[in-house]
mmCIF entry with sequence, helices, sheets and N, C-alpha, C, O atoms, coordinates in Angstrom:
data_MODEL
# 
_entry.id   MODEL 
# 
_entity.id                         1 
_entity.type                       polymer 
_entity.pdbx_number_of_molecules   1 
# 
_entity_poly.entity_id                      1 
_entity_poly.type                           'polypeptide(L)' 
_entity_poly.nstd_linkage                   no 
_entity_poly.nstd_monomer                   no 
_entity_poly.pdbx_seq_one_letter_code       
;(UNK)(UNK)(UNK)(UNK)(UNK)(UNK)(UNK)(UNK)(UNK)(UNK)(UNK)(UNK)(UNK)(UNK)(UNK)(UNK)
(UNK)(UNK)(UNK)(UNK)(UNK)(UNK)(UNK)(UNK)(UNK)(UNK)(UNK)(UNK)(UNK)(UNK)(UNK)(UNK)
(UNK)(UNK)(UNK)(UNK)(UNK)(UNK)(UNK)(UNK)(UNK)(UNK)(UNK)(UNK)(UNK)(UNK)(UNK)(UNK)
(UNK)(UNK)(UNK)(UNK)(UNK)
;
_entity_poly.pdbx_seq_one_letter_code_can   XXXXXXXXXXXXXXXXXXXXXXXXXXXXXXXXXXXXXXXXXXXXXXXXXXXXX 
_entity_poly.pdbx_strand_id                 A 
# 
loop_
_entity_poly_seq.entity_id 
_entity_poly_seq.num 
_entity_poly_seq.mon_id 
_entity_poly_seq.hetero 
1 1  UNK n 
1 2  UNK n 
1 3  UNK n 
1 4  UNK n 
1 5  UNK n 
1 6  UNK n 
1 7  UNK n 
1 8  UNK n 
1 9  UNK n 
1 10 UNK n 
1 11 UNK n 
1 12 UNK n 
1 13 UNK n 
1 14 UNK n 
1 15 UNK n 
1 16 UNK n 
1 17 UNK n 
1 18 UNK n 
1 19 UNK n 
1 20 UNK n 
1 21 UNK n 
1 22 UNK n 
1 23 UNK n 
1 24 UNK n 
1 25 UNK n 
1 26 UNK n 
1 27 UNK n 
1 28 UNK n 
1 29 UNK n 
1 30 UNK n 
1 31 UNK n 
1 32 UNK n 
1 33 UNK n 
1 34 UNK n 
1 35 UNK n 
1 36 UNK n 
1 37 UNK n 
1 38 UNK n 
1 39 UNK n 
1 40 UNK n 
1 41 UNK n 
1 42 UNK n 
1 43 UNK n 
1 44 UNK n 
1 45 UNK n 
1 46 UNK n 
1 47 UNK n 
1 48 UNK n 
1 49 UNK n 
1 50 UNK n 
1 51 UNK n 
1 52 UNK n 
1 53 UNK n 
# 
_struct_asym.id          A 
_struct_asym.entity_id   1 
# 
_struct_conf.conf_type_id            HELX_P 
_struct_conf.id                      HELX_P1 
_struct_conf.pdbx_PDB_helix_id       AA1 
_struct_conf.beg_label_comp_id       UNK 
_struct_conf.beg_label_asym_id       A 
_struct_conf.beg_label_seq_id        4 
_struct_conf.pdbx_beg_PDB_ins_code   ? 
_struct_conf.end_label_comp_id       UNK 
_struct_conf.end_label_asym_id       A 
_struct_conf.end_label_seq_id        43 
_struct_conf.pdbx_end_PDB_ins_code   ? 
_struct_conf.beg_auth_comp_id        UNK 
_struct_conf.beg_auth_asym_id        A 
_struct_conf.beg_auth_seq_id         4 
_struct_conf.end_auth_comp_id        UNK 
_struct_conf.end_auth_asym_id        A 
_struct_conf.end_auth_seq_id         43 
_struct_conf.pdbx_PDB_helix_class    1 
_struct_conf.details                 ? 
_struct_conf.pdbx_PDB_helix_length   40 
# 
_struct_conf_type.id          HELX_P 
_struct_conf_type.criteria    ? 
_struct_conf_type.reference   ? 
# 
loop_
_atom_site.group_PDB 
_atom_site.id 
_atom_site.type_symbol 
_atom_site.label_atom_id 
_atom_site.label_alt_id 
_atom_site.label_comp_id 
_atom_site.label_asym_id 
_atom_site.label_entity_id 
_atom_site.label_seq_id 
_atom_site.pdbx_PDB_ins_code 
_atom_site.Cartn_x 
_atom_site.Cartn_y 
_atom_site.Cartn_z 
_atom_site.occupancy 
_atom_site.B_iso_or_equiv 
_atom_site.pdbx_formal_charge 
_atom_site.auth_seq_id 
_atom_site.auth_comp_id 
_atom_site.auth_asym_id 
_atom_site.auth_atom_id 
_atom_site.pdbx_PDB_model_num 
ATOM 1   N N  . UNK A 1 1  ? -20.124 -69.601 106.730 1.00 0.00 ? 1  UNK A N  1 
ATOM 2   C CA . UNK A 1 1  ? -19.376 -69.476 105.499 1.00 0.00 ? 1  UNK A CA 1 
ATOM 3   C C  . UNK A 1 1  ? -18.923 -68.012 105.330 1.00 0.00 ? 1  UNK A C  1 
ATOM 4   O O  . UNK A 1 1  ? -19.693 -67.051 105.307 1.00 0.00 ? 1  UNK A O  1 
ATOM 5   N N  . UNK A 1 2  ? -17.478 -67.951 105.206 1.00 0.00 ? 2  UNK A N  1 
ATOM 6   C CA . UNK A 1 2  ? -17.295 -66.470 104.532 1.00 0.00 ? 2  UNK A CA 1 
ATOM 7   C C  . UNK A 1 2  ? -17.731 -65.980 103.626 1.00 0.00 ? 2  UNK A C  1 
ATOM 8   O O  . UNK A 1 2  ? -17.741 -66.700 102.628 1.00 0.00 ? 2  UNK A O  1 
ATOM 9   N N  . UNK A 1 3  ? -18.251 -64.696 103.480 1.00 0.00 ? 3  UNK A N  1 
ATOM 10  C CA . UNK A 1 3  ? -18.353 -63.885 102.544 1.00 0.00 ? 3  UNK A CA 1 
ATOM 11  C C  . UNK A 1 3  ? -17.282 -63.315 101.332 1.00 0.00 ? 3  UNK A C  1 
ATOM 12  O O  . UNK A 1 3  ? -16.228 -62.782 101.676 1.00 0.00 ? 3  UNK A O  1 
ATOM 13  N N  . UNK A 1 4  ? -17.612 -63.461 99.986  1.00 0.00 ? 4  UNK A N  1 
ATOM 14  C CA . UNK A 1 4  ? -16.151 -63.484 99.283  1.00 0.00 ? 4  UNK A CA 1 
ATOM 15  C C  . UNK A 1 4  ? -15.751 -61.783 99.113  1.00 0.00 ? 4  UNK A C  1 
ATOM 16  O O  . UNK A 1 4  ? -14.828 -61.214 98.530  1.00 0.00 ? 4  UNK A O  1 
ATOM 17  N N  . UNK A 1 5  ? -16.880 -61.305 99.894  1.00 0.00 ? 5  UNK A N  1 
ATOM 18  C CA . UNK A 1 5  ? -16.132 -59.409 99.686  1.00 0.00 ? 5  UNK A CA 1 
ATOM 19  C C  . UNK A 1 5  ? -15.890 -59.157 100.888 1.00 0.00 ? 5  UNK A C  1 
ATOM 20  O O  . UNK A 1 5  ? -15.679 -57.952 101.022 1.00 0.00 ? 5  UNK A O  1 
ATOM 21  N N  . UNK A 1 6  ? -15.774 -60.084 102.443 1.00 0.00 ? 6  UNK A N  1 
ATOM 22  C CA . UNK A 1 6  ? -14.751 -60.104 102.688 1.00 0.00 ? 6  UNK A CA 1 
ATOM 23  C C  . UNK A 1 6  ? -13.277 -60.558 102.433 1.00 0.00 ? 6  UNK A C  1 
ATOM 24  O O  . UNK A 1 6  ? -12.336 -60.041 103.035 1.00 0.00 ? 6  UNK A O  1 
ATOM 25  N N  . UNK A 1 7  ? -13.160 -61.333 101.711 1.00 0.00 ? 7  UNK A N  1 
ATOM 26  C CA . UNK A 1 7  ? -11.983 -61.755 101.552 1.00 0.00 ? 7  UNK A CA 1 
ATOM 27  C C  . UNK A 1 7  ? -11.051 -60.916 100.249 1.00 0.00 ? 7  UNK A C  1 
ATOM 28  O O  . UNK A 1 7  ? -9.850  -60.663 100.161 1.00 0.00 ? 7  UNK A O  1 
ATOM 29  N N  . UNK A 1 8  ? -12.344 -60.607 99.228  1.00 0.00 ? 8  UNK A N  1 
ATOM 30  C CA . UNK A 1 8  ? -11.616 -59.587 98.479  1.00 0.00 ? 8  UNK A CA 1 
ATOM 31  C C  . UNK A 1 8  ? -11.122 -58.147 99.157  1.00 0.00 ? 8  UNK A C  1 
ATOM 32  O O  . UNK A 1 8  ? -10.113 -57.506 98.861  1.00 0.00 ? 8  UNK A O  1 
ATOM 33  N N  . UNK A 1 9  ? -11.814 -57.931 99.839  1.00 0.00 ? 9  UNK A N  1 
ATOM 34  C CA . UNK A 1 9  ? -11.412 -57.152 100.707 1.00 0.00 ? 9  UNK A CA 1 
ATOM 35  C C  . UNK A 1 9  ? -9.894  -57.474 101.746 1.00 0.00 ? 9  UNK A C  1 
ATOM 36  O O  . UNK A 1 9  ? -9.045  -56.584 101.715 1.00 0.00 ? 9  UNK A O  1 
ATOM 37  N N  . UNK A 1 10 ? -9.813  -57.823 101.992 1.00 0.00 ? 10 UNK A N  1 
ATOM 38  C CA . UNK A 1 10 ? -8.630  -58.677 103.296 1.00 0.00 ? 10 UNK A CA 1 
ATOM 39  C C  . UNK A 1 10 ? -7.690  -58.628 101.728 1.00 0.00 ? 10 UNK A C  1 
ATOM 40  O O  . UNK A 1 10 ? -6.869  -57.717 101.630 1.00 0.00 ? 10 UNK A O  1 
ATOM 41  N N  . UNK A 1 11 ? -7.803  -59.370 100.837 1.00 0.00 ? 11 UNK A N  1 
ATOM 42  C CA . UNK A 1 11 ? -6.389  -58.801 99.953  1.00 0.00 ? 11 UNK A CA 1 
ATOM 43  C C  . UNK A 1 11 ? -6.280  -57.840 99.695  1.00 0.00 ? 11 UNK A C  1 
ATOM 44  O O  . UNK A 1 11 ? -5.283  -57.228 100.077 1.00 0.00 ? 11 UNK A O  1 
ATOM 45  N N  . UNK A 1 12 ? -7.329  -57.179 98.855  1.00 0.00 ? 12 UNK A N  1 
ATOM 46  C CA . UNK A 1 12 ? -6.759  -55.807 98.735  1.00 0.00 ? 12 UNK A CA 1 
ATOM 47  C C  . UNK A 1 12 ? -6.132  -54.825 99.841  1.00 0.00 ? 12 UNK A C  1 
ATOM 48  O O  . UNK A 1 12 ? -5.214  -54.035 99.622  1.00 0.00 ? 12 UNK A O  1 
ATOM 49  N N  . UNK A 1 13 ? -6.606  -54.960 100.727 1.00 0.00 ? 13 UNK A N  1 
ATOM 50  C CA . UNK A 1 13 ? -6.166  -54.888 102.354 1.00 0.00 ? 13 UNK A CA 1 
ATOM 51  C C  . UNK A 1 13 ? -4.255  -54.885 102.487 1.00 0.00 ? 13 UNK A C  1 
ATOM 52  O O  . UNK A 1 13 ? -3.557  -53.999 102.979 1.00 0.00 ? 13 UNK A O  1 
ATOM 53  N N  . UNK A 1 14 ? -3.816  -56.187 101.863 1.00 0.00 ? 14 UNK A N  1 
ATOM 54  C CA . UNK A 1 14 ? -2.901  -56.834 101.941 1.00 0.00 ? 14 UNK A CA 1 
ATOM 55  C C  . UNK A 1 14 ? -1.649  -56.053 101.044 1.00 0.00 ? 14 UNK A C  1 
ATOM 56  O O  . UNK A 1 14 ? -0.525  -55.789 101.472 1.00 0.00 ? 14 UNK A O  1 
ATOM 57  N N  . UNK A 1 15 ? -2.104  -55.815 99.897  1.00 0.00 ? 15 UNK A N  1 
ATOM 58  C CA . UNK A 1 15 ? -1.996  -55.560 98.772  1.00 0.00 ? 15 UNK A CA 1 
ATOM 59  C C  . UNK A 1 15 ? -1.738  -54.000 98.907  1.00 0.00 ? 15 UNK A C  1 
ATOM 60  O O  . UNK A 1 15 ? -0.840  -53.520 98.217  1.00 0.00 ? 15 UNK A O  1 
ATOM 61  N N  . UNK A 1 16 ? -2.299  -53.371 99.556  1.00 0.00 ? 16 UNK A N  1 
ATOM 62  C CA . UNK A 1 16 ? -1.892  -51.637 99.746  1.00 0.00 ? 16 UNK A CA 1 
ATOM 63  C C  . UNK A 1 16 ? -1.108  -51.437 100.996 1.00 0.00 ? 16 UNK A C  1 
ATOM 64  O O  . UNK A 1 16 ? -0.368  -50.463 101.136 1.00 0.00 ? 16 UNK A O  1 
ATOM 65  N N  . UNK A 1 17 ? -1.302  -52.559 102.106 1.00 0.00 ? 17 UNK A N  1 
ATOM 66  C CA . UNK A 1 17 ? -0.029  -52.565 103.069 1.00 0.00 ? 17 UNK A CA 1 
ATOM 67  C C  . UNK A 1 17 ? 1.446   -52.547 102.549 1.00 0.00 ? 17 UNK A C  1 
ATOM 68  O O  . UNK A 1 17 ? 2.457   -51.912 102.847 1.00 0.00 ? 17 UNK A O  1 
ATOM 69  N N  . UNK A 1 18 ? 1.059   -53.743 101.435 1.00 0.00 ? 18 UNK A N  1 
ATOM 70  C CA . UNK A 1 18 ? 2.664   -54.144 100.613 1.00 0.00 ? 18 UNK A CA 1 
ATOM 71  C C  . UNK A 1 18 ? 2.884   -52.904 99.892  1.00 0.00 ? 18 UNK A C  1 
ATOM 72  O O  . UNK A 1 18 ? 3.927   -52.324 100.197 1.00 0.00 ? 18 UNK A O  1 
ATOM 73  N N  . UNK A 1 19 ? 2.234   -52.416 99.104  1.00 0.00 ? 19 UNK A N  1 
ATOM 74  C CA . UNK A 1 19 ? 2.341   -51.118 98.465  1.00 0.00 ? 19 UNK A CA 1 
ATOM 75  C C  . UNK A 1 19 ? 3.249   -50.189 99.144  1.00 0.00 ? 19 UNK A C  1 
ATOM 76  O O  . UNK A 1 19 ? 4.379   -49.780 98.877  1.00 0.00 ? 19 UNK A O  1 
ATOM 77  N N  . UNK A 1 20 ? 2.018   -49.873 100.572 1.00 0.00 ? 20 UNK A N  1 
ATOM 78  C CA . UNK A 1 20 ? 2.893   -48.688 100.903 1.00 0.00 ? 20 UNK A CA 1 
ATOM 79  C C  . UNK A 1 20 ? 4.080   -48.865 102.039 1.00 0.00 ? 20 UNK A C  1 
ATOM 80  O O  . UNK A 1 20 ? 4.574   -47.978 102.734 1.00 0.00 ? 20 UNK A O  1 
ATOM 81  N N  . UNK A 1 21 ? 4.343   -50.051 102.024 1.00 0.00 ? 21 UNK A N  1 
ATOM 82  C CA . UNK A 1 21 ? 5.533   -50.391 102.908 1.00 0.00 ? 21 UNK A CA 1 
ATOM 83  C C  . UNK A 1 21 ? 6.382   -50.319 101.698 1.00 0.00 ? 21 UNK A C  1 
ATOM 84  O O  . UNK A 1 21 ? 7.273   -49.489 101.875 1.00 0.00 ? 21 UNK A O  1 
ATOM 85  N N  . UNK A 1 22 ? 6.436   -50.866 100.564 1.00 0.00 ? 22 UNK A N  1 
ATOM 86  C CA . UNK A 1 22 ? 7.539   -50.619 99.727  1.00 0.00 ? 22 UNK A CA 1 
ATOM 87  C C  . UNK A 1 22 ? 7.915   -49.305 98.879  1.00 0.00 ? 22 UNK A C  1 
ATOM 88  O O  . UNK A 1 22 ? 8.794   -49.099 98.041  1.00 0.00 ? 22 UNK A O  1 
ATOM 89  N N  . UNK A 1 23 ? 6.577   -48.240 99.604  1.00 0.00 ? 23 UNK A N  1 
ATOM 90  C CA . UNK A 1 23 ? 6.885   -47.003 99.197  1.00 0.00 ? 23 UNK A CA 1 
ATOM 91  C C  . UNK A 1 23 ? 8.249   -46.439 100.133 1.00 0.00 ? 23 UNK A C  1 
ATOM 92  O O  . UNK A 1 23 ? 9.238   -45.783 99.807  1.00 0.00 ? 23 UNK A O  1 
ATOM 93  N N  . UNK A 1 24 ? 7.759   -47.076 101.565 1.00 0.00 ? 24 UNK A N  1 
ATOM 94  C CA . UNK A 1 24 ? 8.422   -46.388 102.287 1.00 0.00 ? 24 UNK A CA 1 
ATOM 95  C C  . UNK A 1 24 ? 10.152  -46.735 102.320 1.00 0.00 ? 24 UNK A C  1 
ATOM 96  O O  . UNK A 1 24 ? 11.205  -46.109 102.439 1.00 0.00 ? 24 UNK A O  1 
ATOM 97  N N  . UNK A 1 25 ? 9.749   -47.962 102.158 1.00 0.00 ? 25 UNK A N  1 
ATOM 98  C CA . UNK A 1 25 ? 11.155  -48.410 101.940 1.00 0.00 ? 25 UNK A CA 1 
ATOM 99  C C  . UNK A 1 25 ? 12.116  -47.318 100.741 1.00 0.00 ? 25 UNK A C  1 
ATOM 100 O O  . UNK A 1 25 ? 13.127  -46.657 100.979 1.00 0.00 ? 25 UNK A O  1 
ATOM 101 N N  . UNK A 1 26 ? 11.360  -47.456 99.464  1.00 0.00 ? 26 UNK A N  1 
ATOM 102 C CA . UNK A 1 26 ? 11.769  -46.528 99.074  1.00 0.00 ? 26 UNK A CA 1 
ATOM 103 C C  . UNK A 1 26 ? 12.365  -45.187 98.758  1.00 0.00 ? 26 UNK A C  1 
ATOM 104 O O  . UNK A 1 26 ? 13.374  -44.770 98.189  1.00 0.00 ? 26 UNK A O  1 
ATOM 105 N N  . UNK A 1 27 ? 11.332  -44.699 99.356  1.00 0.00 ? 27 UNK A N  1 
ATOM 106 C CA . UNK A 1 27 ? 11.750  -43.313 99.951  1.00 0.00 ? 27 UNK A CA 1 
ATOM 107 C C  . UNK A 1 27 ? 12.811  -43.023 101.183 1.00 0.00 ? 27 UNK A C  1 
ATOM 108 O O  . UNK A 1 27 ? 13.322  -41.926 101.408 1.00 0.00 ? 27 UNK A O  1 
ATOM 109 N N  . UNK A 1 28 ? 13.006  -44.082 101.838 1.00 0.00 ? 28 UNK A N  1 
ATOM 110 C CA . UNK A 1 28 ? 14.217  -44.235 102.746 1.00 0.00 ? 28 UNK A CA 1 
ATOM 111 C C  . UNK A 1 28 ? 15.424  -44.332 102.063 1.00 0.00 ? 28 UNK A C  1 
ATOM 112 O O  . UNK A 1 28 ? 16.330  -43.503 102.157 1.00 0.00 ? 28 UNK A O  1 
ATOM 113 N N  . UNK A 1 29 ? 15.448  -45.401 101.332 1.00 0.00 ? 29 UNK A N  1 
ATOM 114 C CA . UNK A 1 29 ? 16.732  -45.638 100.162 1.00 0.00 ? 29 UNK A CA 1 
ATOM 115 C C  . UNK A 1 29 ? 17.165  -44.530 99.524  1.00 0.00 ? 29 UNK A C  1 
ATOM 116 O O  . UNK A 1 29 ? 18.318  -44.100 99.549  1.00 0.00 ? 29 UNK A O  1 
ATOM 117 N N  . UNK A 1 30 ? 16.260  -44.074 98.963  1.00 0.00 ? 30 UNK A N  1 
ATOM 118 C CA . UNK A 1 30 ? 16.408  -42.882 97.873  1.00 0.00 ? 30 UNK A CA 1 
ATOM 119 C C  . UNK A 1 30 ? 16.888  -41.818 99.131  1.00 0.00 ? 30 UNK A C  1 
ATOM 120 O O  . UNK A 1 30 ? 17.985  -41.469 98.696  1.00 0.00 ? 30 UNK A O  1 
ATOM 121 N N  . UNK A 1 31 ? 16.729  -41.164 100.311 1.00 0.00 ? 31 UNK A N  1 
ATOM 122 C CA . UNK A 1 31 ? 17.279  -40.015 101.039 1.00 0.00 ? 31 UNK A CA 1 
ATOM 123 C C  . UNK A 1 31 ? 18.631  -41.011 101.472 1.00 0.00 ? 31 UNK A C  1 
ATOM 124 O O  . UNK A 1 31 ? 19.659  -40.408 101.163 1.00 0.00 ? 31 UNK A O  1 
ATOM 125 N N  . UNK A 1 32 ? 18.875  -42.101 101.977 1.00 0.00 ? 32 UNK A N  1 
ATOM 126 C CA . UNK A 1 32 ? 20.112  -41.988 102.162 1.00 0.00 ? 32 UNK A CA 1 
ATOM 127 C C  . UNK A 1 32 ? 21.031  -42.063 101.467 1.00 0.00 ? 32 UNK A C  1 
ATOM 128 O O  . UNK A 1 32 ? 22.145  -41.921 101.973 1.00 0.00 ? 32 UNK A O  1 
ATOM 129 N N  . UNK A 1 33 ? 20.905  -42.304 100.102 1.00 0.00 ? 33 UNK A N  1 
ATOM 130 C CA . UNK A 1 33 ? 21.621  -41.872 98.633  1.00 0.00 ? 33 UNK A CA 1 
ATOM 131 C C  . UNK A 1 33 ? 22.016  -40.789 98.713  1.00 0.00 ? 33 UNK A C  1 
ATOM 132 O O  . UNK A 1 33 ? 23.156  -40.416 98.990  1.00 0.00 ? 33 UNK A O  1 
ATOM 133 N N  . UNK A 1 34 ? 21.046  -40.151 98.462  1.00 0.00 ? 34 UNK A N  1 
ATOM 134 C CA . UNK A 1 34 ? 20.989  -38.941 98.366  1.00 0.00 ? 34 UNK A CA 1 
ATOM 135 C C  . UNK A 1 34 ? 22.054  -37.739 99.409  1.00 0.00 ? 34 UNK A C  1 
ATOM 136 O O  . UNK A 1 34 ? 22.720  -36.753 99.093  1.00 0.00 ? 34 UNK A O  1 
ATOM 137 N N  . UNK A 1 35 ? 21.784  -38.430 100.739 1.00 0.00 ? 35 UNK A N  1 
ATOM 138 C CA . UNK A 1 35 ? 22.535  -37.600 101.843 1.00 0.00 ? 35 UNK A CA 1 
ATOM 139 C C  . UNK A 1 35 ? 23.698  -38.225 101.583 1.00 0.00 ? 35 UNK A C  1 
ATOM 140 O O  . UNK A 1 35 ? 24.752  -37.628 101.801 1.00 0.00 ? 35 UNK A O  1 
ATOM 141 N N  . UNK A 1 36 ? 23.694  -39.357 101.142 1.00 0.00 ? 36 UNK A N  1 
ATOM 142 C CA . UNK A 1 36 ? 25.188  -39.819 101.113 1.00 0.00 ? 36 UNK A CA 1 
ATOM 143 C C  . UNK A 1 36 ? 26.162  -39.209 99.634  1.00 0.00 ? 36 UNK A C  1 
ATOM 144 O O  . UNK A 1 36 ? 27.377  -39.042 99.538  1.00 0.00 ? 36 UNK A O  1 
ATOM 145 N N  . UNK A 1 37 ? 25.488  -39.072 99.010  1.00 0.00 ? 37 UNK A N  1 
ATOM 146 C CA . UNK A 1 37 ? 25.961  -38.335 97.818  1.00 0.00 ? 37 UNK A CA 1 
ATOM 147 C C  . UNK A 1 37 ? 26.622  -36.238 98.192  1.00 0.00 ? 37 UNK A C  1 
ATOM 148 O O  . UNK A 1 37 ? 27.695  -35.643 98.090  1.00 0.00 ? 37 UNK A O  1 
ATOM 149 N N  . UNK A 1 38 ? 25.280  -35.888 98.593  1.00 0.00 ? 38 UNK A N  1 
ATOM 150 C CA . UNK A 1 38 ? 25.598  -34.554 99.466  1.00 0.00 ? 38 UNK A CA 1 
ATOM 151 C C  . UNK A 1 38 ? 26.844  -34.886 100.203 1.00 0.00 ? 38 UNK A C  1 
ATOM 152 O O  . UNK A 1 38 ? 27.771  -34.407 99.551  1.00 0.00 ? 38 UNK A O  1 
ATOM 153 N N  . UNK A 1 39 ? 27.256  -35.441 101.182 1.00 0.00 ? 39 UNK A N  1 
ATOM 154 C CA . UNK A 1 39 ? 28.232  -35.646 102.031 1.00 0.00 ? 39 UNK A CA 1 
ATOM 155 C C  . UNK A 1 39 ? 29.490  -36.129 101.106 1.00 0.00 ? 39 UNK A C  1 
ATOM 156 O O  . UNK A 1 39 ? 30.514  -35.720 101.652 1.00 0.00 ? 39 UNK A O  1 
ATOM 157 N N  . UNK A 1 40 ? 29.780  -36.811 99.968  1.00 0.00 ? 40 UNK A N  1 
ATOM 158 C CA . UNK A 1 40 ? 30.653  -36.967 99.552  1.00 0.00 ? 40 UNK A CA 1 
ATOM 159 C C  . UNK A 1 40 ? 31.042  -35.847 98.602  1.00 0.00 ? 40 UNK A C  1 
ATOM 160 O O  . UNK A 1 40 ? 32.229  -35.572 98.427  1.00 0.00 ? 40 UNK A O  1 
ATOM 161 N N  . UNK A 1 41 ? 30.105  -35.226 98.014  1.00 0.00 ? 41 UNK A N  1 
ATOM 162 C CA . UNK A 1 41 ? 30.665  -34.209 97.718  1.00 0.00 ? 41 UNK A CA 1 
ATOM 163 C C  . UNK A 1 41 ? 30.913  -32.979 98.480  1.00 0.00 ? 41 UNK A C  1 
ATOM 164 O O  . UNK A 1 41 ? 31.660  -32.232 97.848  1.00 0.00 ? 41 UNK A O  1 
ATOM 165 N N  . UNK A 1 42 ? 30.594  -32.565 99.475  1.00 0.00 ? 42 UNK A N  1 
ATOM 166 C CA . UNK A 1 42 ? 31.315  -31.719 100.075 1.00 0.00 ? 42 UNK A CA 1 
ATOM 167 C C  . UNK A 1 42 ? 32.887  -31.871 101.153 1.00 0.00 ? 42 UNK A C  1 
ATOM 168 O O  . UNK A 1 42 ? 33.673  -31.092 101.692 1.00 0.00 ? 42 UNK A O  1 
ATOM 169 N N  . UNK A 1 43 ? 32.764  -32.890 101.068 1.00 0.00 ? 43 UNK A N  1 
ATOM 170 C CA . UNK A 1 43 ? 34.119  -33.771 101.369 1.00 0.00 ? 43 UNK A CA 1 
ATOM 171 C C  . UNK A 1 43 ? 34.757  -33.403 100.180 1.00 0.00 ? 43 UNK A C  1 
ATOM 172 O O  . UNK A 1 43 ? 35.825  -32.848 100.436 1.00 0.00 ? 43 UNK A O  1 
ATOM 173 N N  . UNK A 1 44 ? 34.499  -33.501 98.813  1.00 0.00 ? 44 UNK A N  1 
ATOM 174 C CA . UNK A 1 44 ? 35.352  -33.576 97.717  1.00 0.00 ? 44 UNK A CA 1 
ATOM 175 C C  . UNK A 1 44 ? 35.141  -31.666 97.346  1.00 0.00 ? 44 UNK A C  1 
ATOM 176 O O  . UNK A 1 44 ? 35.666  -31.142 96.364  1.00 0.00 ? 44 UNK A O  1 
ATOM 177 N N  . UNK A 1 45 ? 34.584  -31.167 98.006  1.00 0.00 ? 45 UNK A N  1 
ATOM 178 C CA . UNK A 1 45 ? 35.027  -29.571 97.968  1.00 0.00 ? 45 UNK A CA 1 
ATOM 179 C C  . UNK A 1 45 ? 35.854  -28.895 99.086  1.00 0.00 ? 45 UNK A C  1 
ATOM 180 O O  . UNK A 1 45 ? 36.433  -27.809 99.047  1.00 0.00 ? 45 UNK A O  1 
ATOM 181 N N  . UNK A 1 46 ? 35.776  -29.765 100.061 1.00 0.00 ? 46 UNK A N  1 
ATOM 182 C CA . UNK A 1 46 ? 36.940  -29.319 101.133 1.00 0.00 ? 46 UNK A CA 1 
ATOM 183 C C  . UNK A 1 46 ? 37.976  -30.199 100.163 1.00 0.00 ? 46 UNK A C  1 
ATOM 184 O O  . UNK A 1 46 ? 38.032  -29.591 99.094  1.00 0.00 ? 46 UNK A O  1 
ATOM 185 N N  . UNK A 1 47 ? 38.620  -31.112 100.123 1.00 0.00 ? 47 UNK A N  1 
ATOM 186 C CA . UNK A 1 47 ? 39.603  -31.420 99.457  1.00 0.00 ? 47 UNK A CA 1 
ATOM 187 C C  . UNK A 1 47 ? 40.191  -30.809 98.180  1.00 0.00 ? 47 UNK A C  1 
ATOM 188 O O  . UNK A 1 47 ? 41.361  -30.954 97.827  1.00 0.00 ? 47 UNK A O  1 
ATOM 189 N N  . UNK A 1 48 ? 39.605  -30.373 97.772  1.00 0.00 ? 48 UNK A N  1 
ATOM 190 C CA . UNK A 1 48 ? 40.016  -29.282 96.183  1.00 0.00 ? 48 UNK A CA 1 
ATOM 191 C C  . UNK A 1 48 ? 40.075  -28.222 96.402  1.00 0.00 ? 48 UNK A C  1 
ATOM 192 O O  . UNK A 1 48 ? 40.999  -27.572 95.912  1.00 0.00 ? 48 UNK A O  1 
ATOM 193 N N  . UNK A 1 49 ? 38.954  -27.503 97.369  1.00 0.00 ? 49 UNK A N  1 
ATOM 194 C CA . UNK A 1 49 ? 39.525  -26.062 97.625  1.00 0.00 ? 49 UNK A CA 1 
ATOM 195 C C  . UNK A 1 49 ? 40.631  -25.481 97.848  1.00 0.00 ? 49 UNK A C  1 
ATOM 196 O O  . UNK A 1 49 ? 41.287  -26.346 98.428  1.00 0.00 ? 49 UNK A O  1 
ATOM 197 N N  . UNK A 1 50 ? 41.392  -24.381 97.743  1.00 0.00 ? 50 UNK A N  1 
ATOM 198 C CA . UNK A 1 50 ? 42.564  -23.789 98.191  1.00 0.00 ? 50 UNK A CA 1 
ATOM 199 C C  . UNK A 1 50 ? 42.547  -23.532 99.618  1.00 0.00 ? 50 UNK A C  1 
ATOM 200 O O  . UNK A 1 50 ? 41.517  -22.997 100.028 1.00 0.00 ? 50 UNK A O  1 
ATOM 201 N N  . UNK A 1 51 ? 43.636  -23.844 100.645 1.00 0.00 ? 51 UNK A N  1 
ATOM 202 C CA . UNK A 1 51 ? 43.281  -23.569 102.519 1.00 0.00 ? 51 UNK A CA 1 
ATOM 203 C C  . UNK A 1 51 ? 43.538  -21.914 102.240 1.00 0.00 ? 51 UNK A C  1 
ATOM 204 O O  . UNK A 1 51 ? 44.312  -21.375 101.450 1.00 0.00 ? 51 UNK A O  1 
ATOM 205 N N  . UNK A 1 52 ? 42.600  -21.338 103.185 1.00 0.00 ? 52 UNK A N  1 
ATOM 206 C CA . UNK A 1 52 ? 42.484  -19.930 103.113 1.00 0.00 ? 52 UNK A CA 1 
ATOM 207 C C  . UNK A 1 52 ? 43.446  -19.497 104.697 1.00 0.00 ? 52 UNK A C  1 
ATOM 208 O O  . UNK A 1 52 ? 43.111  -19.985 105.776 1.00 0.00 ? 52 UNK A O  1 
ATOM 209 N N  . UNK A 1 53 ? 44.551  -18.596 104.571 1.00 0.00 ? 53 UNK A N  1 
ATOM 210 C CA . UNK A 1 53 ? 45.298  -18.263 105.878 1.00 0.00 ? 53 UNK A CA 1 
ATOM 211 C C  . UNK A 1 53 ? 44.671  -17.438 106.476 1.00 0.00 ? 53 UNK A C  1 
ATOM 212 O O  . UNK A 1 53 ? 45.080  -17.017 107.558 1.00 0.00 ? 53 UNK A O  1 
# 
């Protein structure tokens, strides 16, 4: 027969995998925003600037 603090264990287990996989996910999302935001605006400062001769 299993033991039930293994099994409480094995979820909580489960439960901080999911956690920190959806941290990571996160934190992925959020930098390529982010770089993608950086990159459009310096696109939109070469385009407004004056060309220098």
């Amino acid at each position: 027969m299993e033991s039930p603090f293994l099994g409480i264990l094995a979820l909580l287990a489960l439960v901080l995998l999911l956690a920190v996989t959806g941290g990571v996910g996160y934190l992925t999302l959020a930098d390529w925003r982010d770089r993608r935001r950086r990159e459009d605006e310096k696109r939109e400062l070469r385009r407004s600037s004056p060309k220098r001769r």
